[in-house]
Backbone as CSV, one residue per row, in Angstrom:
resi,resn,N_x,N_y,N_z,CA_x,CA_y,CA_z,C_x,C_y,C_z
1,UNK,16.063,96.963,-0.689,17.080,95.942,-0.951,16.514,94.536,-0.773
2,UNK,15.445,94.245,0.142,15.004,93.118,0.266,14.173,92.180,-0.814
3,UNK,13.935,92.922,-2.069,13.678,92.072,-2.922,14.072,91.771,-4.619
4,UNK,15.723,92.941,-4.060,16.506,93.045,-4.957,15.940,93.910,-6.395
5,UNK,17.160,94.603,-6.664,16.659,95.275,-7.775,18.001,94.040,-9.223
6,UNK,17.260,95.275,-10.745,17.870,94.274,-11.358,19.507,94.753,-11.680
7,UNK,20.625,93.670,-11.230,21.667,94.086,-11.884,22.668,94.377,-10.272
8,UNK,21.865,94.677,-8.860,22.499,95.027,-8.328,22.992,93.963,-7.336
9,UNK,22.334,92.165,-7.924,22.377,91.537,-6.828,23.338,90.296,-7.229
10,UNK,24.389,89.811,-7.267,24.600,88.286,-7.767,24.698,87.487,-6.787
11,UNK,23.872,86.074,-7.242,23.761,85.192,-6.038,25.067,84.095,-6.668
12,UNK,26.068,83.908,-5.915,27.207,82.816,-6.555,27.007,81.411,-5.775
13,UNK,26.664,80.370,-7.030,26.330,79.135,-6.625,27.478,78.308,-7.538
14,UNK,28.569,77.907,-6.623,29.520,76.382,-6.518,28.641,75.620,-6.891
15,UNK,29.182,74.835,-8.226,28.819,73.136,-8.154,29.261,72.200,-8.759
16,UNK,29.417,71.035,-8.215,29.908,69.652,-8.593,28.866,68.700,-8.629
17,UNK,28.445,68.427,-9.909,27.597,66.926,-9.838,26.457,67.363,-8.878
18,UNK,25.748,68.611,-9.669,24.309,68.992,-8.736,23.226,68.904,-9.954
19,UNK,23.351,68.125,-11.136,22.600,68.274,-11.885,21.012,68.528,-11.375
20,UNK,20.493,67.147,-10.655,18.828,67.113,-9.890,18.928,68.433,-9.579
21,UNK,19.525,69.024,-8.899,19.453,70.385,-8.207,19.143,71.858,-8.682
22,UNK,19.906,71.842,-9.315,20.248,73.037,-9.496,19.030,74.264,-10.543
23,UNK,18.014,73.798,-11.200,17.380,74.027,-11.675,15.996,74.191,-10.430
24,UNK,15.708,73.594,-9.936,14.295,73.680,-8.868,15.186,74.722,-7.887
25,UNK,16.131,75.023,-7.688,16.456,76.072,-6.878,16.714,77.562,-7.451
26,UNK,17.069,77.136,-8.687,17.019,78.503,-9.482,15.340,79.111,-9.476
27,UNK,14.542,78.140,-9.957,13.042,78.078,-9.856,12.851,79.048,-8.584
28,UNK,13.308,78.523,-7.406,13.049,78.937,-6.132,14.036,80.363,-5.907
29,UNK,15.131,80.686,-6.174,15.510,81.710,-6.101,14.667,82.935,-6.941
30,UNK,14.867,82.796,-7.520,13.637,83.727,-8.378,12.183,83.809,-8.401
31,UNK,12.047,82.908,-7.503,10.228,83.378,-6.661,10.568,83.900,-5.547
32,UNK,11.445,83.586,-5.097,12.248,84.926,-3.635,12.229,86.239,-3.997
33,UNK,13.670,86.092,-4.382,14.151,87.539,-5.409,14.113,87.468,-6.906
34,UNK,12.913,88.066,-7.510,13.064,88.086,-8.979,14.183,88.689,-9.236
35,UNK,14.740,89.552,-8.686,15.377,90.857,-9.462,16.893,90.215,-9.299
36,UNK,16.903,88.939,-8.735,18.695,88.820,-8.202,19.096,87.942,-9.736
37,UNK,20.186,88.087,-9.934,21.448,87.417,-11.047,21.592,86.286,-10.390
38,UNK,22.183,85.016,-11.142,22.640,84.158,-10.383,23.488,83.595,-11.037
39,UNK,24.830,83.271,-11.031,26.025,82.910,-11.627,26.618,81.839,-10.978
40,UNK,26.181,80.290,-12.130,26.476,79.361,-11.794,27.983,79.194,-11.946
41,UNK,28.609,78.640,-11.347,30.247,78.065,-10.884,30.596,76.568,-11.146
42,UNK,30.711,76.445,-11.948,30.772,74.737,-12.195,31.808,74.112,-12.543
43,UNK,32.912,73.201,-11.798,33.616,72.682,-11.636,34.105,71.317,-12.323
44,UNK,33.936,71.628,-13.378,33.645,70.640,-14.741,32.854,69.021,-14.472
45,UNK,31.922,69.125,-14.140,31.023,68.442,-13.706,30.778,67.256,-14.342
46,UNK,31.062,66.106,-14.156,30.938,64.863,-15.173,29.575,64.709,-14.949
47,UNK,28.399,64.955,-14.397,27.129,64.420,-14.048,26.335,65.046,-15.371
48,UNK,26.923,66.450,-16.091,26.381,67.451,-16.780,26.019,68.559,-16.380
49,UNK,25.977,68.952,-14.977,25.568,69.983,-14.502,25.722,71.379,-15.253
50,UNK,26.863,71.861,-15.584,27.616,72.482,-16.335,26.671,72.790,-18.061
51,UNK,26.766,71.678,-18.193,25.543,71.572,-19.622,23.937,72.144,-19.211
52,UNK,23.505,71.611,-18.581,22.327,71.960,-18.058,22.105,73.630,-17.550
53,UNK,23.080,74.185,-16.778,23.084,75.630,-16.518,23.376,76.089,-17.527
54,UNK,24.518,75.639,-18.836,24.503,76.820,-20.050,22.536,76.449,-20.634
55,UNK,21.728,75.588,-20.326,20.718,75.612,-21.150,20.098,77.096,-20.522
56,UNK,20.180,76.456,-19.024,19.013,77.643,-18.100,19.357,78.838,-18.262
57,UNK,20.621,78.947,-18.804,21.111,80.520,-19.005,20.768,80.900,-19.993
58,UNK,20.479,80.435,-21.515,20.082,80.429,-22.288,18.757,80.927,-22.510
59,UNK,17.824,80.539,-21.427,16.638,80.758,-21.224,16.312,82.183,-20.380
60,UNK,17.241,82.493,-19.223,16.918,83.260,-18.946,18.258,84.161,-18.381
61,UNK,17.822,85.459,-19.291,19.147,86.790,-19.000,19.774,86.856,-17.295
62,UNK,18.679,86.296,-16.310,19.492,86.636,-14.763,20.560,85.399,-14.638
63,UNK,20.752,84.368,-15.488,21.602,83.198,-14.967,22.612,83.231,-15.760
64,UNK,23.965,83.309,-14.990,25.268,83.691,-15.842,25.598,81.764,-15.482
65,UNK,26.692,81.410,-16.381,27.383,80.397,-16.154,29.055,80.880,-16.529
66,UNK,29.860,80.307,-15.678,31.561,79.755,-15.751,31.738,78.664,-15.377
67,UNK,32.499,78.552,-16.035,33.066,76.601,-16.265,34.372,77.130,-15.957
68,UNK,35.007,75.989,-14.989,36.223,75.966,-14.447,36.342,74.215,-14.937
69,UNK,37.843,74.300,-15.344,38.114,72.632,-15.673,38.150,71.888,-14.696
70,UNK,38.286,71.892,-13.635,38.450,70.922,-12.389,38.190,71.659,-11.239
71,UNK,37.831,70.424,-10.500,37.264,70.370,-8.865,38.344,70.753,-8.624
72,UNK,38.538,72.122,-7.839,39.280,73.193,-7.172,39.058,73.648,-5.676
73,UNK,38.023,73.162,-5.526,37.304,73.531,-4.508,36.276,74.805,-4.186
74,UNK,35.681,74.397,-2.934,34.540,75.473,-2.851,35.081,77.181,-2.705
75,UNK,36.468,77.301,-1.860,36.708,78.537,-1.866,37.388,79.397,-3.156
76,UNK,38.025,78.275,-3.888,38.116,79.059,-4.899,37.227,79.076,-5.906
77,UNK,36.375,77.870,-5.825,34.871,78.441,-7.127,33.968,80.130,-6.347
78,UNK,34.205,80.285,-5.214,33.811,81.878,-4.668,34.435,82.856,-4.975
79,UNK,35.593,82.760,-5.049,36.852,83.873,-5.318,36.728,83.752,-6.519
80,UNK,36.444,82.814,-7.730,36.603,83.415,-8.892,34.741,84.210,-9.530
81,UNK,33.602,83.178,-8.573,32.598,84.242,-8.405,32.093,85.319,-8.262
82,UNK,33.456,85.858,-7.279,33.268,87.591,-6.287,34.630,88.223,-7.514
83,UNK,35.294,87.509,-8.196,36.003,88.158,-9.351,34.943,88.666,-10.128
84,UNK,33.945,88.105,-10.825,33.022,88.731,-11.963,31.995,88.876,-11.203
85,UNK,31.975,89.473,-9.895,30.693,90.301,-9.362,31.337,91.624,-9.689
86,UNK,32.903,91.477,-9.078,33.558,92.907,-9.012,33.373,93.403,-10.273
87,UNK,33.752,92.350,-11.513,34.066,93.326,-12.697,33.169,93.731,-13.252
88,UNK,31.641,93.389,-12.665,30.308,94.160,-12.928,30.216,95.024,-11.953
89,UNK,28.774,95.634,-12.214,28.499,96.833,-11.416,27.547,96.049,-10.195
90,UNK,27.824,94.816,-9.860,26.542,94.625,-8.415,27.126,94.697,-7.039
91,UNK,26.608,95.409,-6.677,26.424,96.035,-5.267,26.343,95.101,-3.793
92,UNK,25.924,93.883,-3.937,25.582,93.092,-3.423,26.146,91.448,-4.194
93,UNK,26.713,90.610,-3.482,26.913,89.494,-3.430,26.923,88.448,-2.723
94,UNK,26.178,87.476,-2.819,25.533,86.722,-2.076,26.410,85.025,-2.371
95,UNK,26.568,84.230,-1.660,26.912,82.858,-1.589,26.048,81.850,-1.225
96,UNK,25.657,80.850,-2.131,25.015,80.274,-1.599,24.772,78.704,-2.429
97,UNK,24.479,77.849,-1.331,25.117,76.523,-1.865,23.968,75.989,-2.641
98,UNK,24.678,74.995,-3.720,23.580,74.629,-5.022,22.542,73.030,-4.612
99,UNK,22.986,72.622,-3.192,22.340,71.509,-2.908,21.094,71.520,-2.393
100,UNK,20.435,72.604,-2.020,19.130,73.007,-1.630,18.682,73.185,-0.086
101,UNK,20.267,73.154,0.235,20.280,73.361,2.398,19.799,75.009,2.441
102,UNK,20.294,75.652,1.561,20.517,77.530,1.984,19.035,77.370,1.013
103,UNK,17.571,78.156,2.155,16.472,78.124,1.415,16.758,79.494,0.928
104,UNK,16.232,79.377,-0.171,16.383,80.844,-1.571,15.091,81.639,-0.552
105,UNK,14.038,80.877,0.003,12.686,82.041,0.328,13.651,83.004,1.950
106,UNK,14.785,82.363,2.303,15.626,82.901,3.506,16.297,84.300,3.035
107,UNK,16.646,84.502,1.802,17.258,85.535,1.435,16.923,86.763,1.410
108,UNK,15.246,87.006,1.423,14.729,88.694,1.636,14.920,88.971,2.780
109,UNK,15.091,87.886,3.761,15.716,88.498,5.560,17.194,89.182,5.260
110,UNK,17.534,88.041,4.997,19.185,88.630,4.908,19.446,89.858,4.108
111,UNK,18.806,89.896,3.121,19.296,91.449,2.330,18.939,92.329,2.628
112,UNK,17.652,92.742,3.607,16.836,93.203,4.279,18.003,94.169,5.491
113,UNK,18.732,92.706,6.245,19.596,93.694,7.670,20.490,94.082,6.457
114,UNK,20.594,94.650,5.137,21.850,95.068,4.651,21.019,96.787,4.939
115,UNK,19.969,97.102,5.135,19.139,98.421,4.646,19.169,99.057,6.335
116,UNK,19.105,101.004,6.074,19.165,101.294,7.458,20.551,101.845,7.354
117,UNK,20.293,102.761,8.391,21.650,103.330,8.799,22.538,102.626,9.871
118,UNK,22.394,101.544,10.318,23.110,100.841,10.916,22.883,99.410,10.385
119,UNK,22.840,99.474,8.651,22.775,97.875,8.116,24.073,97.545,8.555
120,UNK,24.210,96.072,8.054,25.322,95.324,8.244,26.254,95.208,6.896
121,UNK,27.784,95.062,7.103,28.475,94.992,5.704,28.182,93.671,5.239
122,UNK,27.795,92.664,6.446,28.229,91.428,5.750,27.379,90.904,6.700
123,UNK,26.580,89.729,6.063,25.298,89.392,6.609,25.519,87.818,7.061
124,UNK,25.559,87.129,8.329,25.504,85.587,7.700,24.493,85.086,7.978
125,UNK,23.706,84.239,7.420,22.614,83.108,7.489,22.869,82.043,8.848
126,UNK,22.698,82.286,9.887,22.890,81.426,11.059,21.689,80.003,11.643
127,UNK,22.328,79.350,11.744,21.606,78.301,12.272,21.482,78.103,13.413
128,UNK,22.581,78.809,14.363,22.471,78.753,15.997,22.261,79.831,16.363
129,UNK,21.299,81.039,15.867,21.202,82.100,16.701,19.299,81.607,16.873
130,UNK,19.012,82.442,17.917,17.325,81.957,17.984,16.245,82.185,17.150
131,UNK,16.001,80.808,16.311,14.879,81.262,15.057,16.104,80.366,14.413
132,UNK,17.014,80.271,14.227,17.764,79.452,13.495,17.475,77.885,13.562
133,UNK,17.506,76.635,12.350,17.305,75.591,13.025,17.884,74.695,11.715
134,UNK,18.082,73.529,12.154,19.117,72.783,11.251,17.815,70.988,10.963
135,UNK,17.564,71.042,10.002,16.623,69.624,9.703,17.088,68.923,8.565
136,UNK,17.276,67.613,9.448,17.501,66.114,8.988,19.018,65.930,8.718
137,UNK,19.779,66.687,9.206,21.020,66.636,9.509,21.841,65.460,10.565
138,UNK,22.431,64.641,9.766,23.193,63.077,11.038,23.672,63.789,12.293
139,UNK,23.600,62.981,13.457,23.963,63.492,14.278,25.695,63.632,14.811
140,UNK,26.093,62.991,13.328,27.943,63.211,13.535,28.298,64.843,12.955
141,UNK,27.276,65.156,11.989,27.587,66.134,11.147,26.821,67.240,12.438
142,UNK,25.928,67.560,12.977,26.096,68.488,13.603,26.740,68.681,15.028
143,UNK,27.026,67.596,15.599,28.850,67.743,16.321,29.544,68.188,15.999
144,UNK,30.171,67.836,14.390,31.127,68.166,13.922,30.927,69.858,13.902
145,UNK,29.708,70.242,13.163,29.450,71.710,12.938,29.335,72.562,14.214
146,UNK,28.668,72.263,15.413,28.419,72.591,16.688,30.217,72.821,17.041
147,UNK,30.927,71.640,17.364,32.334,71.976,17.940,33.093,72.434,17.311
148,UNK,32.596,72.975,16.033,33.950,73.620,14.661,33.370,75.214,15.244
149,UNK,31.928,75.193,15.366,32.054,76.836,16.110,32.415,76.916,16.790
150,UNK,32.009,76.441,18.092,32.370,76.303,19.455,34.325,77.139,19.326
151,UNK,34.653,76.062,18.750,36.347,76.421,18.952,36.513,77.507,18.386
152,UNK,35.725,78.098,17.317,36.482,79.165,16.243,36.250,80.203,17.011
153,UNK,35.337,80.425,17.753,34.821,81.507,18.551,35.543,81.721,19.793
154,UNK,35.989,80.614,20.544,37.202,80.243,21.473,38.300,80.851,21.012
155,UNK,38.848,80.372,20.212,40.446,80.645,19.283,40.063,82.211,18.847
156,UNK,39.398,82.473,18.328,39.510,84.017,17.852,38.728,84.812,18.832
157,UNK,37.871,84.534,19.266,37.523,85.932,20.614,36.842,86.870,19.995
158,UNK,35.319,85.481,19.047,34.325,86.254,18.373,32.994,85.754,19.109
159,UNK,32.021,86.505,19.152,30.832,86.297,19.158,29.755,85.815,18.655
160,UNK,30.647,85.797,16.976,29.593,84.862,16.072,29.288,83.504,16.140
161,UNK,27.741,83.014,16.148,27.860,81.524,16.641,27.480,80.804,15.449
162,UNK,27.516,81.276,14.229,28.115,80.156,13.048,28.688,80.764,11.890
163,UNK,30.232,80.807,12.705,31.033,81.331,12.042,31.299,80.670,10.399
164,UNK,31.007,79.159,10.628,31.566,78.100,9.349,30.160,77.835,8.702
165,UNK,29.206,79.106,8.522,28.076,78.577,7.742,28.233,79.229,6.370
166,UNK,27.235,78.796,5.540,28.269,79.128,4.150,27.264,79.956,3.273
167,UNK,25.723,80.465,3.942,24.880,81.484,2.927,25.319,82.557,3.795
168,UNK,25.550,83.565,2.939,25.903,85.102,3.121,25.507,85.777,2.326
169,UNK,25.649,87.111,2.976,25.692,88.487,1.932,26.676,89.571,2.136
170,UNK,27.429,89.728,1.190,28.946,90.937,1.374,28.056,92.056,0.384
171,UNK,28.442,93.365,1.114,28.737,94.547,0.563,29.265,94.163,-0.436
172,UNK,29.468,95.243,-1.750,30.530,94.875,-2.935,31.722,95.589,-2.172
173,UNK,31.629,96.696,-1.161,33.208,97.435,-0.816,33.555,96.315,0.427
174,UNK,33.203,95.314,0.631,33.913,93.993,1.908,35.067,93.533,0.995
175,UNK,34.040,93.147,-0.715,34.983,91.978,-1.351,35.919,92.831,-2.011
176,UNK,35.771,94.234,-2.241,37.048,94.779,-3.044,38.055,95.710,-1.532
177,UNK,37.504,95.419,-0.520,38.552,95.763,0.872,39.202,94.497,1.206
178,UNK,38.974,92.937,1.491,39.536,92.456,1.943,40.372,91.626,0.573
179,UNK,41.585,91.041,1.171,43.012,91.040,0.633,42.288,89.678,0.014
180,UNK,41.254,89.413,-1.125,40.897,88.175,-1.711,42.162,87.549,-2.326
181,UNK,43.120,88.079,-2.732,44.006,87.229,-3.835,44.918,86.735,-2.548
182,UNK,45.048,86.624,-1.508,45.884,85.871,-0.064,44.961,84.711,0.738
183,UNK,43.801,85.041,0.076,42.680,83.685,0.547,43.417,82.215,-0.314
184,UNK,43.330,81.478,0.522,44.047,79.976,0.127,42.935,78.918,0.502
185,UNK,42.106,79.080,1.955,41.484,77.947,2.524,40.219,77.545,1.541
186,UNK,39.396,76.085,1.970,38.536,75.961,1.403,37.520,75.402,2.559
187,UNK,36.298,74.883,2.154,35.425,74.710,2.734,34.614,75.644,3.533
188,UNK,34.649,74.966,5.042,34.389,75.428,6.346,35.717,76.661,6.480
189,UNK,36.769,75.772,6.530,37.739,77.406,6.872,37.775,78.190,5.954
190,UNK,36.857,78.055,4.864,37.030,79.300,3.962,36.063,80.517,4.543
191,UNK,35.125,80.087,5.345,34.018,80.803,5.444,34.583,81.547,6.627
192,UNK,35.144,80.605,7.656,35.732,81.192,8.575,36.994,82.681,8.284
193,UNK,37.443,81.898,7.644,38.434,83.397,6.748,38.119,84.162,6.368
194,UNK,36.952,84.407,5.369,36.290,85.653,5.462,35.767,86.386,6.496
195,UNK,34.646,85.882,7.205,34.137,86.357,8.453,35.425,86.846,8.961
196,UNK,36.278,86.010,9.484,37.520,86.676,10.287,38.423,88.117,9.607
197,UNK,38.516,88.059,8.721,39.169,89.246,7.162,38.417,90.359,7.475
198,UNK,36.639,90.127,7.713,35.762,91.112,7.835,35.833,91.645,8.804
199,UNK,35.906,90.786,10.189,35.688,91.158,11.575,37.449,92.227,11.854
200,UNK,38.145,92.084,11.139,39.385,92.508,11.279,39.829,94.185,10.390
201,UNK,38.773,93.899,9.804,38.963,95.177,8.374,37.768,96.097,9.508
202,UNK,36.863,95.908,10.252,36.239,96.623,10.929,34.781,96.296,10.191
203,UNK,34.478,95.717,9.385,33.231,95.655,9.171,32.248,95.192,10.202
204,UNK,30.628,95.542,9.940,29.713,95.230,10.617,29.496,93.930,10.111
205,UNK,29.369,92.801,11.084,28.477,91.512,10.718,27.525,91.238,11.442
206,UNK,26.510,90.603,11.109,25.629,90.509,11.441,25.266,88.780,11.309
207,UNK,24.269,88.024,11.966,24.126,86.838,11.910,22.186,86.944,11.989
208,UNK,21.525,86.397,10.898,20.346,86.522,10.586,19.926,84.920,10.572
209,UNK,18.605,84.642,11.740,18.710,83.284,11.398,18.094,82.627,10.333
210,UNK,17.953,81.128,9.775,17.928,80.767,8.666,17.773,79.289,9.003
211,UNK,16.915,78.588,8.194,16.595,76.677,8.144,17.737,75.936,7.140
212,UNK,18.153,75.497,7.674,19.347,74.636,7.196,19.116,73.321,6.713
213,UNK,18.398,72.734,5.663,18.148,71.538,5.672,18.918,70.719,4.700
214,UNK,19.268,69.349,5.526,20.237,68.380,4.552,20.081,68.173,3.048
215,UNK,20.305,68.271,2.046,20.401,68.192,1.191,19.479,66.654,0.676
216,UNK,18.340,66.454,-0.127,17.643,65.452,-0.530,18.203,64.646,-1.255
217,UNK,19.076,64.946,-2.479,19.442,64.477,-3.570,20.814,64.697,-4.066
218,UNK,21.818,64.063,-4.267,23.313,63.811,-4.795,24.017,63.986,-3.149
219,UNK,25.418,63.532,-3.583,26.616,63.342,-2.656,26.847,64.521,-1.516
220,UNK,27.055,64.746,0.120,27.570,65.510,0.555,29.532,66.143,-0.253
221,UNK,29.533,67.116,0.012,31.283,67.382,-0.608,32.118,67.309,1.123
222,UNK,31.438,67.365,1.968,32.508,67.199,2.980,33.437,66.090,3.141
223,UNK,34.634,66.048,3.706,36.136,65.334,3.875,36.371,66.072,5.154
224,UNK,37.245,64.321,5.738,37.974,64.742,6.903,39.260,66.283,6.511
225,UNK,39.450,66.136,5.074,40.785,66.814,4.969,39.942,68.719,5.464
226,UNK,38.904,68.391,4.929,38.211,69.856,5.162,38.204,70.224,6.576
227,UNK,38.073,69.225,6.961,37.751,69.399,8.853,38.668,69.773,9.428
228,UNK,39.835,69.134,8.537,41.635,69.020,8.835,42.083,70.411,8.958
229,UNK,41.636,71.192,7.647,42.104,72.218,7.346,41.765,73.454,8.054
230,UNK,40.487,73.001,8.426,39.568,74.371,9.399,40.513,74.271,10.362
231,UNK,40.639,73.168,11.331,41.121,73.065,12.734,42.611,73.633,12.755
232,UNK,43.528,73.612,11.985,44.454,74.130,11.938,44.931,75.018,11.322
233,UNK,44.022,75.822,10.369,44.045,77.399,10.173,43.463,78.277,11.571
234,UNK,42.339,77.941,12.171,42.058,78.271,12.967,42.593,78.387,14.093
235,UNK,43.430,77.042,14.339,44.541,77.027,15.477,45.710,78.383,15.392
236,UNK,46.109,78.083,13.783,47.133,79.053,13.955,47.079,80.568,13.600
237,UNK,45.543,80.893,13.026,45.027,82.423,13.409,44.995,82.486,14.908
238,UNK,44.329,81.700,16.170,44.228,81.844,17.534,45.378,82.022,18.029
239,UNK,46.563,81.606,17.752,47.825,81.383,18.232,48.146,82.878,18.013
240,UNK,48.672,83.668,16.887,48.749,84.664,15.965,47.873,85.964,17.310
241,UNK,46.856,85.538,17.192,45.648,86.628,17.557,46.226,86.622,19.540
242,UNK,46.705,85.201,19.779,46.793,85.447,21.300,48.594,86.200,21.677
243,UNK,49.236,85.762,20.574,50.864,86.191,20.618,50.934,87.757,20.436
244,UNK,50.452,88.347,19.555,50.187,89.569,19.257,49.436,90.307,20.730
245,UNK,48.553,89.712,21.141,47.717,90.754,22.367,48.677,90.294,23.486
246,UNK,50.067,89.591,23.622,50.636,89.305,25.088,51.834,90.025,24.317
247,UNK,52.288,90.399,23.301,53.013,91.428,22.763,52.486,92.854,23.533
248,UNK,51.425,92.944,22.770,50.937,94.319,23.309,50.803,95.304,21.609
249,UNK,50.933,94.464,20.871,50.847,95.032,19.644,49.163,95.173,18.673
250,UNK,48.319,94.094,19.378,46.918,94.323,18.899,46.032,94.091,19.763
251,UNK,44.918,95.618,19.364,44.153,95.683,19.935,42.944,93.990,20.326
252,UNK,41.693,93.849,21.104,40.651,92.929,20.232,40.332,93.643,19.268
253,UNK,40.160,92.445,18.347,39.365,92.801,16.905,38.022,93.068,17.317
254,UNK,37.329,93.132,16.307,35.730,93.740,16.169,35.271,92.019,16.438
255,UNK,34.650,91.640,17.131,33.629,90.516,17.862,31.993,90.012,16.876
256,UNK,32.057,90.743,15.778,30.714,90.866,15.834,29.562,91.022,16.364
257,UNK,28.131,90.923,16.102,26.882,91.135,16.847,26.122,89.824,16.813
């Protein structure tokens, strides 16, 4: 599994206005994993981005493109990604962002803990486990990222220590088990919602570490409203998760590893 076969792997890459990008990482995904698909998500992109991936697709059979008319956001350019993984036959689906932070050469680790009789269903790319490390990142933005785990792991009564990171790998039976068409959040709490969906359905997760580096070229997409939204989905899953166990009606969930 670690260096992907053909047909069984799609890597889903979100983007807005990643034109510089998105091509030197495709480059780079496919000196990783030749064998992986990669299905660009493009959010009607005034920069051209969108134009530029129908060329690269053109060129080569592993790069799918969809065009969505408008900036919708990151969780639903995934959900309609893990829609046409399902309605193919790949086995494996992967997330991963088009700005060049999630390194493509990181991905034969991660697909790697999917193999084994005690692989993992769902893999995440961690920056705070040991071997994990985060470069050239402001020092507001990894506060912000540091205390958005900190709490999520507090509030839900998980073990994972980057719950809100955004390269993964799902089983194809995670994304056709968990309840995708009730997913609403975006960003950071989108990531958190899955992980949490997973940790709750009983799946294995796993946290594999991974180099996180700031993005060189075009706009960050983060907003306070994103930050907004994590902190108080999260609040009111913790609330939910602590009312229920002083009920006496749920067990702890699965914690991860």
């Amino acid at each position: 599994m670690a260096e992907g076969s053909a047909g069984s792997v799609l890597v889903v890459i979100p983007t807005y206005n990643e034109r510089d990008n998105i091509e030197p990482l495709l480059a780079r995904l496919h000196t990783a994993v030749p064998g992986a698909d990669a299905l660009i998500v493009d959010d009607g992109s005034p920069d051209g981005t969108g134009e530029l991936a129908d060329k690269l697709a053109a060129d080569d059979p592993r790069v799918r493109v969809l065009h969505r008319t408008a900036k919708a956001g990151l969780g639903a350019a995934y959900l309609a990604g893990f829609a046409v993984a399902l309605q193919g036959e790949y086995q494996v689906v992967v997330e991963m962002d088009a700005d060049g932070s999630h390194a493509p050469e990181d991905l034969p680790s991660l697909l790697a803990a999917l193999d084994g009789p005690d692989g993992a269903d769902v893999v995440l790319g961690s920056r705070y486990v040991p071997g994990g490390q985060v470069l050239n990142w402001p020092a507001y933005r990894n506060w912000i990222s540091r205390t958005g785990n900190l709490y999520s792991r507090l509030a839900l009564g998980v073990r994972i220590r980057d719950i809100t990171g955004g390269y993964r790998v799902f089983r194809r039976g995670v994304l056709e088990t968990l309840m995708l068409d009730e997913v609403e959040s975006q960003g950071y709490c989108f990531q958190i919602d899955l992980a949490w969906r997973a940790l709750q359905a009983g799946f294995r997760v796993v946290e594999v570490p991974i180099t996180f580096t700031e993005r060189e070229r075009g706009a960050s997409k983060m907003s306070n409203a994103i930050v907004a939204e994590a902190l108080w989905k999260v609040t009111q899953w913790g609330v939910e998760r602590h009312w229920q166990r002083l009920r006496g009606r749920g067990a702890p969930v699965g914690t991860g590893t």
